[in-house]
SERO-4910 file (N, C-alpha, C, O; in steps of 0.05 Angstrom, whole numbers):
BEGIN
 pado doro    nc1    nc2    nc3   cac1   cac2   cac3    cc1    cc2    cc3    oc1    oc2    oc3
  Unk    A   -736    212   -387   -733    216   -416   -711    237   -421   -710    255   -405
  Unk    A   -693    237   -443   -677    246   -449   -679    260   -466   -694    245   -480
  Unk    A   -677    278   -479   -681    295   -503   -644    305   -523   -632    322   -510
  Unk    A   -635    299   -541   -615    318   -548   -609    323   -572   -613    302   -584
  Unk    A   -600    342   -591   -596    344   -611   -574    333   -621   -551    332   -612
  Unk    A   -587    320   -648   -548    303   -651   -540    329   -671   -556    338   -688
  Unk    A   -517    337   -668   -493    357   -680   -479    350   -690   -457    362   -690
  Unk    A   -482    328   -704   -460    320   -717   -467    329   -746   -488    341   -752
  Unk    A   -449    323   -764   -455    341   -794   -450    311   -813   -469    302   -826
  Unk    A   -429    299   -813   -418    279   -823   -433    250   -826   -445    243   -806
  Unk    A   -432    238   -842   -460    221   -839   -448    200   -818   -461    195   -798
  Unk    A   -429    190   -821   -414    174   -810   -415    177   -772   -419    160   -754
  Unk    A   -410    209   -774   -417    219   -743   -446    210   -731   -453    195   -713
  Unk    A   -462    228   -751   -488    210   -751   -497    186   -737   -510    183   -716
  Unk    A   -487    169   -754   -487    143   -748   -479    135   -722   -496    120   -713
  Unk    A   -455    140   -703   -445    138   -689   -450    146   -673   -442    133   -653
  Unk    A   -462    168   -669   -475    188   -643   -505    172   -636   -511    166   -613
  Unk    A   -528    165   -669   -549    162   -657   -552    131   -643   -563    126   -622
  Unk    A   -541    111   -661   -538     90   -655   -520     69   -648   -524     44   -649
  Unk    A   -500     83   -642   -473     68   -622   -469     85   -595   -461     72   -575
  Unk    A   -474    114   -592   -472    122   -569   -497    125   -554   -500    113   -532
  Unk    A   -514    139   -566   -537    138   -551   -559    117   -545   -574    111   -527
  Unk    A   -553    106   -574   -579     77   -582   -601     94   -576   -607     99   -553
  Unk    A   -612    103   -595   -634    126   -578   -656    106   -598   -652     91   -617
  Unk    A   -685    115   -580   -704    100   -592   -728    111   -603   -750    102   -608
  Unk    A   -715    139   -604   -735    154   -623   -724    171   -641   -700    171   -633
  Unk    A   -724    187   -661   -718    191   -682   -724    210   -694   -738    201   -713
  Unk    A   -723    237   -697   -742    262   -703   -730    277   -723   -709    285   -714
  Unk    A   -733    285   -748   -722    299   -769   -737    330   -775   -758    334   -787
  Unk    A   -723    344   -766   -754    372   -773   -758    375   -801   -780    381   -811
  Unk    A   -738    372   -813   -736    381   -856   -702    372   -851   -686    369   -832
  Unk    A   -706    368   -889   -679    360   -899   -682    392   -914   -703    394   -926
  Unk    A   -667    414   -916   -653    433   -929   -625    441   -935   -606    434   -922
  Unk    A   -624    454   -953   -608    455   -969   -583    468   -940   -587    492   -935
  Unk    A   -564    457   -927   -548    466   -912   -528    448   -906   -533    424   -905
  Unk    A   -504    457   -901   -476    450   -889   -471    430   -918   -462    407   -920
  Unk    A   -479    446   -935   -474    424   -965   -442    418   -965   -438    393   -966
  Unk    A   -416    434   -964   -390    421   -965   -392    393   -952   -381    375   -964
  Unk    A   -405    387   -930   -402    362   -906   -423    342   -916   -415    320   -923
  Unk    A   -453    348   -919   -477    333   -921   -486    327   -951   -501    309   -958
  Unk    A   -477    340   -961   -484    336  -1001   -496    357  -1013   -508    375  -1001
  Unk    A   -494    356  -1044   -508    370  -1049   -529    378  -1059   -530    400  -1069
  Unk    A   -556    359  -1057   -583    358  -1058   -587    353  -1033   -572    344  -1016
  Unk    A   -623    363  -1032   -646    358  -1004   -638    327  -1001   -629    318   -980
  Unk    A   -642    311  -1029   -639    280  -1020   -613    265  -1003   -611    245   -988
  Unk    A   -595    285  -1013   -571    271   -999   -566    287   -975   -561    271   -956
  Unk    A   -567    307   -968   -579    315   -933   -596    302   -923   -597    301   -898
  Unk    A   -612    291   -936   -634    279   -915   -619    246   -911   -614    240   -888
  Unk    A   -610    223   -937   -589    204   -927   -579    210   -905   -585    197   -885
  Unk    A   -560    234   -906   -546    242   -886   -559    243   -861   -546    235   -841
  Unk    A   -584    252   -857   -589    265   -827   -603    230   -819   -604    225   -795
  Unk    A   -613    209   -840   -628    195   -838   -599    170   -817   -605    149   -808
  Unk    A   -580    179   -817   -564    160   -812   -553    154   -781   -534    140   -772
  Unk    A   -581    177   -767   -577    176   -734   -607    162   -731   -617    166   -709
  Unk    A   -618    152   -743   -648    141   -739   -649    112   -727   -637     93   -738
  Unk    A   -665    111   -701   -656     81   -685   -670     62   -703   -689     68   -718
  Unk    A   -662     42   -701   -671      7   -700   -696     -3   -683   -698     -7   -659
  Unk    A   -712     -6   -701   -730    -16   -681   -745      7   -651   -747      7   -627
  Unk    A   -751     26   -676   -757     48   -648   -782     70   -675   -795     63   -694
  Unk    A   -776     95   -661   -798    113   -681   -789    129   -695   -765    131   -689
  Unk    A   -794    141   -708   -781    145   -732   -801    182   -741   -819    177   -757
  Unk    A   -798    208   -734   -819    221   -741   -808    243   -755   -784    247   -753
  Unk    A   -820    254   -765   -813    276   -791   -830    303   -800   -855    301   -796
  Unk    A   -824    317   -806   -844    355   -816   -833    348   -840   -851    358   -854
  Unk    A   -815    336   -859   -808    338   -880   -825    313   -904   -822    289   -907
  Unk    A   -843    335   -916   -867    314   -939   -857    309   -964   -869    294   -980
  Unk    A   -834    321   -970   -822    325  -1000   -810    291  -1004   -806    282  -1027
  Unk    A   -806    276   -983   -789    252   -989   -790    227   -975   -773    213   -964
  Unk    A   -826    224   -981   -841    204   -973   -826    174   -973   -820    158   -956
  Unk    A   -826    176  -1003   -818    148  -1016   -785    137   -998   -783    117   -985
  Unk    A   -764    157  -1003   -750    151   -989   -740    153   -969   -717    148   -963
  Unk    A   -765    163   -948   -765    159   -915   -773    133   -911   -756    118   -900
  Unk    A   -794    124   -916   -806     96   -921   -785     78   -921   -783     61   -904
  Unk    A   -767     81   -941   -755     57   -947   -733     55   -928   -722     34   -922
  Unk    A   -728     79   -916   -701     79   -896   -714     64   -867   -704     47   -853
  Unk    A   -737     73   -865   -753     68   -843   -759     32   -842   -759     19   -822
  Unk    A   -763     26   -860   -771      1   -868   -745    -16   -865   -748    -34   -849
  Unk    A   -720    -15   -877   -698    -21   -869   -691    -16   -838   -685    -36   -826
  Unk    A   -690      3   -827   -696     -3   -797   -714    -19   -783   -711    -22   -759
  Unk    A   -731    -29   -794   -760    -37   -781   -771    -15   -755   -780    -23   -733
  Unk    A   -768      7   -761   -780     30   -745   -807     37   -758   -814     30   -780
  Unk    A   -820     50   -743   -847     68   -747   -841     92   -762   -820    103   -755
  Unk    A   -854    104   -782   -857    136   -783   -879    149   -791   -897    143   -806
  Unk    A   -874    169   -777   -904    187   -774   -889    215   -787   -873    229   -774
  Unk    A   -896    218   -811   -891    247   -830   -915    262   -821   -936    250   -822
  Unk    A   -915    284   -812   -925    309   -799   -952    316   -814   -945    308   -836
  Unk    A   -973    325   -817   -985    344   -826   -992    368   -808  -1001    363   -786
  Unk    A   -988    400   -817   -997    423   -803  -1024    419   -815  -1035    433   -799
  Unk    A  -1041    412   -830  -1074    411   -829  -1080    392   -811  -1104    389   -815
  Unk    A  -1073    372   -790  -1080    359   -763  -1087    383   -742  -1100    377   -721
  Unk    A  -1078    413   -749  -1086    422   -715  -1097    441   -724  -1086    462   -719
  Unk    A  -1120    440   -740  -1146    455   -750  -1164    457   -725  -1178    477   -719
  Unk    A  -1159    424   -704  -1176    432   -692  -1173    438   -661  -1188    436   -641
  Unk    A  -1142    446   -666  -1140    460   -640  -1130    490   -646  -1111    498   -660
  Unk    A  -1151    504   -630  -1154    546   -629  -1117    546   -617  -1104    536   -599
  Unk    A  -1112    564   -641  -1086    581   -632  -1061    563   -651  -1042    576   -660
  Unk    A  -1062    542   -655  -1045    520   -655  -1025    530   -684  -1001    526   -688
  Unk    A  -1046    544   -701  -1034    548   -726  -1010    567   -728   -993    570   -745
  Unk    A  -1018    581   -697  -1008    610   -706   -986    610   -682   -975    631   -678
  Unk    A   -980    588   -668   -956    593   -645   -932    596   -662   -917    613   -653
  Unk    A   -923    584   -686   -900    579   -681   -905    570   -719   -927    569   -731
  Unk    A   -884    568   -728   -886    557   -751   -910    525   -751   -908    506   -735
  Unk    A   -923    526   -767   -946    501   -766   -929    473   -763   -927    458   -744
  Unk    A   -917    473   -788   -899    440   -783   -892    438   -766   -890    416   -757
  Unk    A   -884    459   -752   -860    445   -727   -885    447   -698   -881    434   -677
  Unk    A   -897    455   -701   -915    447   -675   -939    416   -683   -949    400   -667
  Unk    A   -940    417   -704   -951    382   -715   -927    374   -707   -930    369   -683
  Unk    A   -910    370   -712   -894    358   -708   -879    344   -676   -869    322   -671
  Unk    A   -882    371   -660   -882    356   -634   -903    341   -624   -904    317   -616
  Unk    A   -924    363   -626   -950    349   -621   -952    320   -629   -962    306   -611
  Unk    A   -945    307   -650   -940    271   -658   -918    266   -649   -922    244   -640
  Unk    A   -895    272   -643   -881    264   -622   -893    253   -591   -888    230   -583
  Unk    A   -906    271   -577   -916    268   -559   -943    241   -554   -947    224   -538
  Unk    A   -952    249   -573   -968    229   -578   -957    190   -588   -969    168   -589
  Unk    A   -938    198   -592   -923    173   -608   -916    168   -582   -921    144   -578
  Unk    A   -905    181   -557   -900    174   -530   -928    166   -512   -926    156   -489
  Unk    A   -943    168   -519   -972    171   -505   -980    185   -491   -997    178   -474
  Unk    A   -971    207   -492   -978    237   -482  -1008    242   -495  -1009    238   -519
  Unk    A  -1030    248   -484  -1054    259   -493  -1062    280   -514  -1069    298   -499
  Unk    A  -1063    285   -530  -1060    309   -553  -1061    337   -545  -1047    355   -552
  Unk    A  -1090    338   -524  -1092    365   -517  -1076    371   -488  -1068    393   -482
  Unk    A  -1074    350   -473  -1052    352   -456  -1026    363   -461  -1016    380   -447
  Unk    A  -1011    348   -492   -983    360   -500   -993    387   -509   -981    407   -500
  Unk    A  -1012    389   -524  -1013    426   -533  -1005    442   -507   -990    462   -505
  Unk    A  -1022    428   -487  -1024    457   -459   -997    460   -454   -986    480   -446
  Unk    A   -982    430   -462   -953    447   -445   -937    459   -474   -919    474   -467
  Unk    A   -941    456   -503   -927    469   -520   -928    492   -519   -908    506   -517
  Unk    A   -961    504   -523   -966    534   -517   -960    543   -501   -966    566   -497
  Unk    A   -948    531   -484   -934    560   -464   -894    548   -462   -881    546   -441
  Unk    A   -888    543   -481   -858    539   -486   -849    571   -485   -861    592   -489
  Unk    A   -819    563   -477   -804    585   -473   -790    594   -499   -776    575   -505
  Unk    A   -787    613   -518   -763    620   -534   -741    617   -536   -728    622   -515
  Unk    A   -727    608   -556   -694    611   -549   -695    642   -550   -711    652   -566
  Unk    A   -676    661   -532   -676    691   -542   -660    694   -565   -662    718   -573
  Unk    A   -644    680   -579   -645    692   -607   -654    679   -621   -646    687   -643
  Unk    A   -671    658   -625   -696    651   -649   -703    672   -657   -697    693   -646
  Unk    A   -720    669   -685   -741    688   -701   -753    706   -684   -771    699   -668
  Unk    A   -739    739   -686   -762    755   -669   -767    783   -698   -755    782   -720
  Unk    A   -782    799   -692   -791    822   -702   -783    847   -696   -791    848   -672
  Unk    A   -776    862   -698   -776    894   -687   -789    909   -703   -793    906   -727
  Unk    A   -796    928   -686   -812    956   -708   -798    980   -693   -788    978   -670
  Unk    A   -797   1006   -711   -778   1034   -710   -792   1049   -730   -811   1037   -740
  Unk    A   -790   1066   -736   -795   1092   -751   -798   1085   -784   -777   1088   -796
  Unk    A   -812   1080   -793   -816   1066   -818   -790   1038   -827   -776   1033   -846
  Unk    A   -795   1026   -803   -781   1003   -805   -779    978   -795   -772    984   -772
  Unk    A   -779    955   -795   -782    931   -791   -754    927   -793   -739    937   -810
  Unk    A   -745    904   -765   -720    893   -768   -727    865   -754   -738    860   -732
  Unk    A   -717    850   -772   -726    815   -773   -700    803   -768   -679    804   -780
  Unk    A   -708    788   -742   -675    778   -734   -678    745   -747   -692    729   -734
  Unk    A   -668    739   -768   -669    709   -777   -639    707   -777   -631    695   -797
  Unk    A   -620    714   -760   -594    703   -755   -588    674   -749   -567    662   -753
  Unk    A   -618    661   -736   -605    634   -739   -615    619   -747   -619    598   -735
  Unk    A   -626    623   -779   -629    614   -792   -609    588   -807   -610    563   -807
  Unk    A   -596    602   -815   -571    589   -831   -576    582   -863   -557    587   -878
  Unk    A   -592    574   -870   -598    562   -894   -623    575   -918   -645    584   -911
  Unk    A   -614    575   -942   -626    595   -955   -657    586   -957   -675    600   -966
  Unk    A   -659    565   -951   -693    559   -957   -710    573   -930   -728    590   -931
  Unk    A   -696    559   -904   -711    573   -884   -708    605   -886   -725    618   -876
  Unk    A   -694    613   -895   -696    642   -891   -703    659   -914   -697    683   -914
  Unk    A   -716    647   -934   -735    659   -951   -761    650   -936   -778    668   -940
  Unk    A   -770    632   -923   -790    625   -914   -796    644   -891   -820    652   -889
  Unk    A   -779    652   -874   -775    675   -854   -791    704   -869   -810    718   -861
  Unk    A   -776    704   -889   -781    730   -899   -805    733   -909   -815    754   -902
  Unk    A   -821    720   -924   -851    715   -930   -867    711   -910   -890    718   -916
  Unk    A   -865    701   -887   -874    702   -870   -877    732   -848   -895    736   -832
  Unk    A   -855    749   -855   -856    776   -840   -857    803   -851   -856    825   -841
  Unk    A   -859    794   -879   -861    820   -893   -881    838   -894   -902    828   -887
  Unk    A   -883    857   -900   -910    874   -889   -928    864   -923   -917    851   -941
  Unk    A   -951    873   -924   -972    876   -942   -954    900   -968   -947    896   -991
  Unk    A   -951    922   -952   -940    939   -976   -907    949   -984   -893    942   -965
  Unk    A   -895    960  -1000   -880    963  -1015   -854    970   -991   -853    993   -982
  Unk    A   -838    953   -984   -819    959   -963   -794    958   -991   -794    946  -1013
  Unk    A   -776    974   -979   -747    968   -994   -731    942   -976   -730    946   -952
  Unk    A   -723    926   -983   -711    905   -977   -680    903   -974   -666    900   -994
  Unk    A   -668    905   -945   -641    908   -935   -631    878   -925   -638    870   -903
  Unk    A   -614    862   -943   -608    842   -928   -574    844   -917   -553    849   -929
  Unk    A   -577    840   -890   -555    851   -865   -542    822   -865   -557    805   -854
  Unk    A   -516    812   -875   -505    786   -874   -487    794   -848   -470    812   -848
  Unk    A   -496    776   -823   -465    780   -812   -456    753   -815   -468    732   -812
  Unk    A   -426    759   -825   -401    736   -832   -379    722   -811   -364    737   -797
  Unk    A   -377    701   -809   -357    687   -796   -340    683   -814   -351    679   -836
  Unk    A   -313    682   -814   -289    670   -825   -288    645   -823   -275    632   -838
  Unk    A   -300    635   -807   -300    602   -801   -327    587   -816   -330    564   -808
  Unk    A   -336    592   -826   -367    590   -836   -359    595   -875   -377    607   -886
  Unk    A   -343    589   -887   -352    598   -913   -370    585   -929   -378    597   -949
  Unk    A   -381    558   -924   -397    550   -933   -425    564   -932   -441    568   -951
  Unk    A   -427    569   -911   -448    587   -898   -450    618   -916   -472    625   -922
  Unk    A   -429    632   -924   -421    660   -935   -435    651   -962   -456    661   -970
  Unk    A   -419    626   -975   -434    621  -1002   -459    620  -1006   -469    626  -1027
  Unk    A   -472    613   -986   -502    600   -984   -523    630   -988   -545    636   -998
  Unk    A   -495    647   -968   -514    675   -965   -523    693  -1000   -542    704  -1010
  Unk    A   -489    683  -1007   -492    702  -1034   -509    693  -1050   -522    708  -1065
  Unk    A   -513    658  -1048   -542    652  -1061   -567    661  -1064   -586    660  -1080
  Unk    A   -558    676  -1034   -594    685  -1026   -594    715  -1032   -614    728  -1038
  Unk    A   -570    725  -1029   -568    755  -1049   -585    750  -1082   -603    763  -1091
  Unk    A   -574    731  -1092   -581    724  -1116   -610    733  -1123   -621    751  -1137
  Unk    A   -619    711  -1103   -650    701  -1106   -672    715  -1097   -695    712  -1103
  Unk    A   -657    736  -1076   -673    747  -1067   -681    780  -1074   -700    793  -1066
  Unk    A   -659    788  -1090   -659    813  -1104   -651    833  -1087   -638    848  -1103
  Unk    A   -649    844  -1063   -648    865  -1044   -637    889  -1048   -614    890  -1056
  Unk    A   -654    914  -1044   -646    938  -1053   -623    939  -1038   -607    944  -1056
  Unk    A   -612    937  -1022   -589    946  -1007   -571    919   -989   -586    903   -977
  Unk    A   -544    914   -987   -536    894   -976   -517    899   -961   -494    901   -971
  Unk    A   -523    900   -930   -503    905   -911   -492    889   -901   -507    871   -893
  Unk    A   -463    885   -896   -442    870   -885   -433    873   -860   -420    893   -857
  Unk    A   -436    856   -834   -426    860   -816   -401    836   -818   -400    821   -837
  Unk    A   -378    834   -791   -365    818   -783   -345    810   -798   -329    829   -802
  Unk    A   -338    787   -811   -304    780   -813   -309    773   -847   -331    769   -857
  Unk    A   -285    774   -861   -278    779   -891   -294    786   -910   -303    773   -929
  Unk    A   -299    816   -900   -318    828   -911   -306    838   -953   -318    846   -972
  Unk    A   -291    834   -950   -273    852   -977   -285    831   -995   -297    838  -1015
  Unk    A   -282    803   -990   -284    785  -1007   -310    777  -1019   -316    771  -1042
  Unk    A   -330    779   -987   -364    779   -995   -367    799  -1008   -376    795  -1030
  Unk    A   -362    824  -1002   -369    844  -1015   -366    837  -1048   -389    842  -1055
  Unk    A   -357    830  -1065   -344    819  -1092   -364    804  -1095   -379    807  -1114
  Unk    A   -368    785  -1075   -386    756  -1087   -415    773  -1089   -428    771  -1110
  Unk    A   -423    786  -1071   -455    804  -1068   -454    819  -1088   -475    823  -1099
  Unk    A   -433    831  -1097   -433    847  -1125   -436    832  -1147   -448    842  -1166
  Unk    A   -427    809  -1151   -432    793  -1180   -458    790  -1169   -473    808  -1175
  Unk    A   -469    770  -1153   -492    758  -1145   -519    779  -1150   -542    771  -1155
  Unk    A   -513    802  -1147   -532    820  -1147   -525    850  -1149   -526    869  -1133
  Unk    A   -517    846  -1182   -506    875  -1184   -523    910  -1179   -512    932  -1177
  Unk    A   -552    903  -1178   -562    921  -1178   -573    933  -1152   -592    948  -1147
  Unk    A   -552    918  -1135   -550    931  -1096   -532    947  -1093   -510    948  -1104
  Unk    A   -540    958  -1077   -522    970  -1064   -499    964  -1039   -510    954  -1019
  Unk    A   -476    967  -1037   -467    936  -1023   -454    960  -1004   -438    975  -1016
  Unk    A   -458    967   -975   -435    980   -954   -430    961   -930   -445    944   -922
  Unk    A   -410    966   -922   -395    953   -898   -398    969   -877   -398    993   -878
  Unk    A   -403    947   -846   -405    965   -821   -385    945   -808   -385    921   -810
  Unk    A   -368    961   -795   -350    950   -774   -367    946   -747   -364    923   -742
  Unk    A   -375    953   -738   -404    936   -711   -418    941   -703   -424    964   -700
  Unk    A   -434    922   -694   -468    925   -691   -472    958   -686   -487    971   -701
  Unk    A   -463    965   -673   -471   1000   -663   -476   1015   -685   -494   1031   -682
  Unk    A   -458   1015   -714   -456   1032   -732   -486   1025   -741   -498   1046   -739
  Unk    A   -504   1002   -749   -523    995   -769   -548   1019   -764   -554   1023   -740
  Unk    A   -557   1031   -780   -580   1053   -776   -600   1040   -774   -609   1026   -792
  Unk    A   -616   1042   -738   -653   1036   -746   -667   1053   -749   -691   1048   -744
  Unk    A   -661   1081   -759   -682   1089   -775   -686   1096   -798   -670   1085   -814
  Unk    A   -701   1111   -807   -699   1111   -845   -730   1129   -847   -748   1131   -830
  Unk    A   -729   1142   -874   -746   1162   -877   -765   1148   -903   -777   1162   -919
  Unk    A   -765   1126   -905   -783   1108   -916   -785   1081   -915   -768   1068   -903
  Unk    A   -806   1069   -927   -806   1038   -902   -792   1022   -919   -791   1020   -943
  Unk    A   -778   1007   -897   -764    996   -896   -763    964   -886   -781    958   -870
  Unk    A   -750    948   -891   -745    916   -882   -719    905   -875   -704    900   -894
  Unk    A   -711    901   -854   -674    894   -848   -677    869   -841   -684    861   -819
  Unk    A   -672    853   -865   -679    819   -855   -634    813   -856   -615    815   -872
  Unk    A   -640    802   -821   -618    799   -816   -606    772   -821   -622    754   -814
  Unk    A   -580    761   -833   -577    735   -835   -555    727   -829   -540    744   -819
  Unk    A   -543    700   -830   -521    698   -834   -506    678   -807   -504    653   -809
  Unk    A   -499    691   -789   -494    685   -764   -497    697   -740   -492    721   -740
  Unk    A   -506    684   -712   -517    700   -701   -489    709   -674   -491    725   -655
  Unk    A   -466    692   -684   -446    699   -665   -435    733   -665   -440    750   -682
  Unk    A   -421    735   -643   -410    762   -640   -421    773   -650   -445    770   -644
  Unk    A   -415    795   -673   -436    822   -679   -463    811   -680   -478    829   -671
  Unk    A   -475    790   -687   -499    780   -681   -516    787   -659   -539    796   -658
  Unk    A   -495    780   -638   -503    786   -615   -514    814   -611   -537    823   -613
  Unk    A   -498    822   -606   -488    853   -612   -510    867   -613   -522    881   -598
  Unk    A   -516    857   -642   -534    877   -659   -564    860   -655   -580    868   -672
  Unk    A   -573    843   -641   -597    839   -628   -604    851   -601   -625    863   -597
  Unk    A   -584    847   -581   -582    869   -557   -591    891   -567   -613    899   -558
  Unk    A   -578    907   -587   -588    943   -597   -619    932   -599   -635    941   -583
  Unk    A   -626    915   -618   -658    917   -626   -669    910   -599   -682    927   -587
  Unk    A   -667    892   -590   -683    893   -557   -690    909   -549   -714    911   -544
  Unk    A   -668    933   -545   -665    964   -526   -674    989   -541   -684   1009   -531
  Unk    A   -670    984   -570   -679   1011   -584   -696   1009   -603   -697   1026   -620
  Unk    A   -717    983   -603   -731    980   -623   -760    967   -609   -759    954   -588
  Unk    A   -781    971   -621   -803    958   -603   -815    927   -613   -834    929   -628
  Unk    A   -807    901   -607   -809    883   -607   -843    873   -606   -858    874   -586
  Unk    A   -853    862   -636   -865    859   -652   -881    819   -654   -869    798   -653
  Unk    A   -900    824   -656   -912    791   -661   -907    789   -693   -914    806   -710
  Unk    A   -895    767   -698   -889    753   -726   -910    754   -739   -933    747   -733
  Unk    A   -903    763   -756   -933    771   -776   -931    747   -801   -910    738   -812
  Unk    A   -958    739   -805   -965    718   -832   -966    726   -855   -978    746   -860
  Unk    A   -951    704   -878   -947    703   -901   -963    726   -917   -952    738   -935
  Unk    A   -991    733   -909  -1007    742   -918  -1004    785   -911  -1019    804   -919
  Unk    A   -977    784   -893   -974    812   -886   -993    816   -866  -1002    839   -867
  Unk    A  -1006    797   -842  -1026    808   -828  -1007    797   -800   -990    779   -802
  Unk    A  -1011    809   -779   -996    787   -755  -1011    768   -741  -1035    768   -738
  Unk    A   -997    753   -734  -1016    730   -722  -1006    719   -693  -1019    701   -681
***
């Protein structure tokens, strides 16, 4: 069995990767979100067209994304493929299951596996003990401070979802740390969205064309405070009141960088639930 991510952005690529190069015969969508909109469109609906256009013929067809029943169905149905849309209330009744990992996405393998005929509690034993990517979603804690690495995130929905998910119970001031690529401005825009939306007392800039974000984070959210750090080393983890450094943006170069520091100088934390409790 083969496993690979198609990377392509373009629907067209899409197309071409899942079912002229690979002919692959299974088919897995985690969510359609709002991302790489210059390339994929600009609604959930027309990202998901888009992502729907590597999905095999006559094979399976599976999904975490519930918002777009009607027109998974119909894409699916025009393939004459199977699909199995996810529920996270399926692993109620397996202990731990809720709390590994984001819920959708462990229903979600979990029916994968099963759609292969893998045994249910068989695939759990080997999910629960999966390895991390080391820069996925981690936590740190410091001196009245929390530092939340959602660098590879990318997209403003998952990474409000990040943030509700790790925020403490009580009154933190809210630092959102963009590091920027020059090569990425679609990505930069997406960020200042989330300046918007997300209000943040303070908004720090790492990495490349900072003069110009800086401007956009100021309209977006005039009532921050906006400073610039030339690299990971300069960013302060401590602070004399509590605090939240939800990191975003990209996780290249200073990314890097500045997760190495939290590894070494910060004490690495279990992801805490929506509810401000950890789990």
């Amino acid at each position: 069995m083969l496993v690979i991510e198609c990377m392509a952005l373009q629907p067209e690529y899409q197309r071409v990767s899942g079912r002229d190069m690979l002919r692959c015969d299974v088919g897995v969508i985690t969510n359609a979100r709002l991302d790489h909109m210059d390339v994929m469109g600009d609604t959930r609906e027309e990202i998901l067209d888009c992502l729907m256009e590597m999905l095999p013929e006559n094979g399976l067809i599976f999904t975490a994304e519930r918002d777009f029943p009607q027109q998974m169905n119909a894409r699916a149905q025009k393939l004459r493929s199977t699909l199995t849309i996810s529920d996270p209330a399926s692993l109620a009744d397996i202990p731990g299951a809720m709390d590994l990992d984001f819920p959708e996405n462990v229903a979600l393998a979990l029916d994968v596996c099963a759609g292969l005929g893998v045994d249910r509690l068989t695939a759990w034993e080997g999910v629960k003990s999966f390895v991390r990517d080391p820069f996925a979603l981690s936590v740190f804690g410091g001196e009245n401070l929390t530092f939340v690495n959602a660098l590879s995130a990318n997209d403003v929905s998952s990474t409000k979802m990040i943030y509700e998910r790790t925020r403490g119970a009580g009154e933190e001031e809210l630092i959102l740390l963009i590091n920027n690529r020059a090569d990425r401005p679609a990505r930069a825009l997406d960020m200042v969205r989330l300046c918007r939306e997300m209000e943040p007392k303070e908004i720090w800039l790492l990495g490349d064309e900072q003069r110009a974000l800086s401007r956009q984070c100021r309209r977006a959210a005039p009532r921050a405070t906006v400073r610039g750090f030339r690299a990971a080393e300069e960013i302060p983890f401590d602070s004399d009141r509590p605090r939240l450094i939800l990191a975003v943006g990209n996780i290249k170069n200073e990314g890097m960088r500045l997760m190495e520091r939290a590894k070494n100088e910060l004490k690495e934390l279990p992801v805490r639930g929506g509810e401000g409790e950890h789990v």
